[in-house]
KOLROMI-561259 format. One record per atom (N, C-alpha, C): x negated, y negated, z. Coordinates in steps of 0.001 Angstrom, whole numbers, plus 500000, padded with zeros to 6 digits. Layout:
XYZ/...
***
This chain:
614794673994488186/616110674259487638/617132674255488784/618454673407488299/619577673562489583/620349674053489420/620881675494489855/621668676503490169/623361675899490272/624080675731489436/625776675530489803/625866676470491007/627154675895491602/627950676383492155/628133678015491999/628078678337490656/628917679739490777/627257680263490387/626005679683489996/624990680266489644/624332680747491474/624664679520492224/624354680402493417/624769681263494613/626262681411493787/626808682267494374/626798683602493689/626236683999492500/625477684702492085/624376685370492242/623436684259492449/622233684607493163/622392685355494332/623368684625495417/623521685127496862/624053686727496550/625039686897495642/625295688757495158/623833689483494881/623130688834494188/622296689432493811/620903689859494953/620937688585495587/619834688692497165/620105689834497826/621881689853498440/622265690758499361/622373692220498769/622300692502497423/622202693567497284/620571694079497511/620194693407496612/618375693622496642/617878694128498119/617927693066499186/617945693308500104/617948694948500347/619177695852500397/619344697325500662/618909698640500024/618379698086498696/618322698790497354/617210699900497856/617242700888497534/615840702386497946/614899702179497121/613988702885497047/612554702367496126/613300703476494540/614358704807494985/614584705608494300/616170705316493505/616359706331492723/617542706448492222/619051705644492609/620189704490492704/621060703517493369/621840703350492435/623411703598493157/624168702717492405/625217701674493393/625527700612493203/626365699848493524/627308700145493027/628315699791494068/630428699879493401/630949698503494056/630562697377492893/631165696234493051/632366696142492010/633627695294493185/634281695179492254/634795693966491404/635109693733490253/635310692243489524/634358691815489219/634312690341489588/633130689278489449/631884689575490364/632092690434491303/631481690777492645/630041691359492300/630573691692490555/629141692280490486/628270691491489584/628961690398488964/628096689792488308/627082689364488252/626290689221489576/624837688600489632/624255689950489893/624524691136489313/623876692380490580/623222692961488542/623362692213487769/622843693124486127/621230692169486359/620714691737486408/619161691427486411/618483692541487578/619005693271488411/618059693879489308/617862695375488628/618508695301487561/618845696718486566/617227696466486099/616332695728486265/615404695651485110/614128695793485813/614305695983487760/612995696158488521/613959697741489199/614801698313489088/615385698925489481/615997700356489038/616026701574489193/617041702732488669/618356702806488849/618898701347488749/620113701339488850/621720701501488047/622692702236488692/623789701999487982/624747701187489025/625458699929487903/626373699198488706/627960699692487875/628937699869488994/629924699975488406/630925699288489013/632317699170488289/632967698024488554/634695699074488685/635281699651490044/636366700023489775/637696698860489224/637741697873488995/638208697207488887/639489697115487345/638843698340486455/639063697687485195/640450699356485635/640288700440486475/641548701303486679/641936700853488084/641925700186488759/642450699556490248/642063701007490756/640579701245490909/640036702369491430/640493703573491433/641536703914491047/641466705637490858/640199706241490512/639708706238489268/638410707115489145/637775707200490582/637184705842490885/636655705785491766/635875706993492461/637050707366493717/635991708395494030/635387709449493299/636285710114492399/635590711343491596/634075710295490986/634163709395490969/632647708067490172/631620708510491050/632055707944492842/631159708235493385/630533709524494047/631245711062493675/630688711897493754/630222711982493002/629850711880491344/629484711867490380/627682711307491301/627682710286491232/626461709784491198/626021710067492307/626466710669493411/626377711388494495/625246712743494484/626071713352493506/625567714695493205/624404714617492008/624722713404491636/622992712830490453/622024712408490861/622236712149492452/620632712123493265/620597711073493603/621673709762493338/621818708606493483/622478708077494791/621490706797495263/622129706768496730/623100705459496483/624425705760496891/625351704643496253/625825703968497522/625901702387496937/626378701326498109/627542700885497476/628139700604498146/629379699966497920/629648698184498689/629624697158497777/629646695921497792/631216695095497963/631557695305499236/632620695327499701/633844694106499821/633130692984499306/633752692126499213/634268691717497858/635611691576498214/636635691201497373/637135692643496817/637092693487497621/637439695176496704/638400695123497640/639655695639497039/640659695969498029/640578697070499090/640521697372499906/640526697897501076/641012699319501101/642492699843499892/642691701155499430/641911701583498576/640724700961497768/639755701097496623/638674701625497605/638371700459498701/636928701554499571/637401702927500084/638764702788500874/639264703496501272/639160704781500738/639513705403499422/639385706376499094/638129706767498178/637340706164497996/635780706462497806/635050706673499151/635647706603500115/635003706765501544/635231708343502244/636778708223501631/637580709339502082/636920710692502133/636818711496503780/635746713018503233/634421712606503218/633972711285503055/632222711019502926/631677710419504330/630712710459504379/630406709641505556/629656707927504929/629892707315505528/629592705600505210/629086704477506404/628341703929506226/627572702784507137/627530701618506791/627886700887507606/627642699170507077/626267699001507117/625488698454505928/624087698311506163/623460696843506282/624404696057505740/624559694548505726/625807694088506124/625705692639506240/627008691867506409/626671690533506236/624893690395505908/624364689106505302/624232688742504510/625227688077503438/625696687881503609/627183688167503144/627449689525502665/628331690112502176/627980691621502776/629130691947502968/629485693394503684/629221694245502772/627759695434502782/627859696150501610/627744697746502537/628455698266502342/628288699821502675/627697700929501707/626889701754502345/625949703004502027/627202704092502562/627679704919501401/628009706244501300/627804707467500841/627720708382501853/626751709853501243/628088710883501840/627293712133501348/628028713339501394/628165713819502815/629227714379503189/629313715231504484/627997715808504456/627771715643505871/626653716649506364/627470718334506099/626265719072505877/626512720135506099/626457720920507262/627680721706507702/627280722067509402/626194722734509695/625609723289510814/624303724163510279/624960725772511005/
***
């Protein structure tokens, strides 16, 4: 079978996420089309994908404490998301680039707690 244009640029969303995914609980925060190839890994996976796209991210961060505090380790799929959208889902959290092969996807978790 031969993959269009936009089927393998699909695929390639879908590789680079796979790639990072935990054996446990994940959600992705792609935004737009960004996430379209990322709904088939829902079916080897405990995943939630969400899309700030449809409120130009407000929810957003209150989203990703949400799934934060549900035990879920959330990445954020950084391409094509506007930059004030990561920005304040980041805001207060701590975050790591874990890829950039071939799309920039960042891992964000909760402040450490001091000891």
């Amino acid at each position: 079978m031969t993959l269009t244009r936009f089927g393998k640029w699909r695929k390639q969303q879908h590789d680079a996420v796979e790639q990072v995914l935990p054996a446990g609980p994940a959600a992705v925060v792609a935004y737009w089309g960004y996430k379209d190839g990322l709904g088939p890994l829902q079916i080897d996976h405990d995943l939630v994908i969400a899309d700030p796209w449809i409120d130009r991210g407000s929810d957003a961060p209150r989203l990703v404490g949400e799934l934060l505090s549900g035990g879920r380790r959330v990445f954020v799929f950084a391409a094509g998301m506007p930059k004030s959208t990561f920005d304040s889902m980041a805001e207060g959290r701590r975050y790591k680039l874990v890829t950039t092969d071939p799309y920039p996807i960042f891992e964000i978790a909760e402040p450490e707690e001091p000891e």
